[in-house]
C-alpha positions as CSV (number, residue, x, y, z in Angstrom):
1,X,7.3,12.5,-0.2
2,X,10.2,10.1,0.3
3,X,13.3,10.0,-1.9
4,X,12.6,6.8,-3.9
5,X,16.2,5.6,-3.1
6,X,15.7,6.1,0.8
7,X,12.3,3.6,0.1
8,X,14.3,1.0,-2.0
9,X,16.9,1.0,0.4
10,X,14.4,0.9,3.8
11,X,12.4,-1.8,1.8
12,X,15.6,-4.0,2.2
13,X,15.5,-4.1,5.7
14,X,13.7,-7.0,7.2
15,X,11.9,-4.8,10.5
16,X,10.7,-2.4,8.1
17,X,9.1,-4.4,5.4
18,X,7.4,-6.5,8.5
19,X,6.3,-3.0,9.6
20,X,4.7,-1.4,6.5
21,X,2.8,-4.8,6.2
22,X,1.6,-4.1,9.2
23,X,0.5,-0.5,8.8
24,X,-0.9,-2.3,5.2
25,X,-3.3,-4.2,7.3
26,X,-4.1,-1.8,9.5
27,X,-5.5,0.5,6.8
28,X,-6.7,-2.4,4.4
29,X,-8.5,-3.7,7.9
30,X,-10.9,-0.2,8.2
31,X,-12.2,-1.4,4.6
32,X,-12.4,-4.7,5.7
33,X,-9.7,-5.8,3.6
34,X,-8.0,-8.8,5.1
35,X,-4.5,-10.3,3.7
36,X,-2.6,-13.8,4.0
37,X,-2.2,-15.7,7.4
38,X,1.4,-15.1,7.2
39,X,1.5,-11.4,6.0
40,X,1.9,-9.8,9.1
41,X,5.2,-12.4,9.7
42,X,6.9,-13.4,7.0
43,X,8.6,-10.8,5.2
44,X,7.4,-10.5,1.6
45,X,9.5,-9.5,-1.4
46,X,8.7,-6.2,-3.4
47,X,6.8,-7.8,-6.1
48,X,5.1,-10.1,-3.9
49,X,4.0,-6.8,-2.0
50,X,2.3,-4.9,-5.4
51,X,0.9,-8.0,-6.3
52,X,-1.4,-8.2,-3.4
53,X,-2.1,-5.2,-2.9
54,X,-3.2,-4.6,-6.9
55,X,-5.0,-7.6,-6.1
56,X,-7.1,-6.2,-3.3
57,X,-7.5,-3.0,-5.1
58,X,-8.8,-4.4,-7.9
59,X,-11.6,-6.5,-5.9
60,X,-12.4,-3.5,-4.0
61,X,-12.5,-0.9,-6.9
62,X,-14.8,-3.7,-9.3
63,X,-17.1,-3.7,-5.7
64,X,-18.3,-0.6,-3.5
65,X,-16.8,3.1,-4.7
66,X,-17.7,4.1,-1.6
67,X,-15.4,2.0,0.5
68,X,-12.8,2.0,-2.3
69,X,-12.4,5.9,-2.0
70,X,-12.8,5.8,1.8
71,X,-9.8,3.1,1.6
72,X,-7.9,5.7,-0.1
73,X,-8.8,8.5,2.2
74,X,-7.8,6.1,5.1
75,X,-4.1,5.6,3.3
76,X,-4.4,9.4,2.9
77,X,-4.1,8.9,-1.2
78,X,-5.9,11.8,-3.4
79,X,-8.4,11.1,-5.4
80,X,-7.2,13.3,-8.2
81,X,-4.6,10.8,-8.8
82,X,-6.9,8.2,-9.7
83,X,-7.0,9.7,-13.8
84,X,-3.6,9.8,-14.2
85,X,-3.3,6.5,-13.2
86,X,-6.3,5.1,-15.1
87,X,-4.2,6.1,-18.2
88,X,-1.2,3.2,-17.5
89,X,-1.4,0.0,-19.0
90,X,-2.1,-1.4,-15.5
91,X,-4.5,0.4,-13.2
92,X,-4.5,-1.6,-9.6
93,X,-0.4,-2.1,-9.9
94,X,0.5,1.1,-10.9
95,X,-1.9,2.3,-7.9
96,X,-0.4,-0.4,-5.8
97,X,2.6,1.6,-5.9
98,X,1.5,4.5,-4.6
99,X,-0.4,2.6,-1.9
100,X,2.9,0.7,-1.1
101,X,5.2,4.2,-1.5
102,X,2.4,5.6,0.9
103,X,2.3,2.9,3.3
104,X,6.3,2.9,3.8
105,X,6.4,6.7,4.2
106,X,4.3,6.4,7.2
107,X,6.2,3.9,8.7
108,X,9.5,5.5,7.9
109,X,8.0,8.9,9.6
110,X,7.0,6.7,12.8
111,X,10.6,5.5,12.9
112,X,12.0,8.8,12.1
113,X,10.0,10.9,14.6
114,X,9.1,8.4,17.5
């Protein structure tokens, strides 16, 4: 996985924020998952990020466990996470993390290795 300084340090750039948005939507998309009008343009700030992602995780984990895990699979999260995380005070944000974390490695791989 990626050193969590190299993520805090690629999440200040501009290009790559834009970019792991974009891969967000992409993989959000498969589960039918859409986000703001202006997430794909507008840069957003870390916590802005987490928030709506939990957000969408939440909805989709209270609705179908079947597109929820397929969501996951798509991201390429394990399920075996999912009881660790169930154990922290706040389920969707703490796995909006990992989502996010996820999301950026794959873009940071693209960028690294394209």
């Amino acid at each position: 996985m990626m050193n969590p300084e190299i993520l805090n340090q690629e999440l200040n750039s501009v290009e790559f924020v834009l970019k792991t948005q974009r891969q967000i939507i992409k993989d959000f998309g498969t589960a039918g998952v859409d986000f703001p009008d202006d997430f794909r343009s507008t840069p957003y700030h870390i916590d802005q990020l987490l928030r709506e992602i939990s957000i969408r995780l939440k909805d989709l984990h209270a609705g179908s466990s079947s597109t929820f895990s397929q969501l996951l699979y798509q991201i390429d999260i394990p399920e075996s996470i999912l009881s660790d995380l169930s154990e922290t005070d706040d389920f969707s944000l703490s796995l909006a993390e990992v989502v996010l974390k996820r999301e950026a490695y794959k873009v940071f791989l693209r960028n690294k290795y394209s």
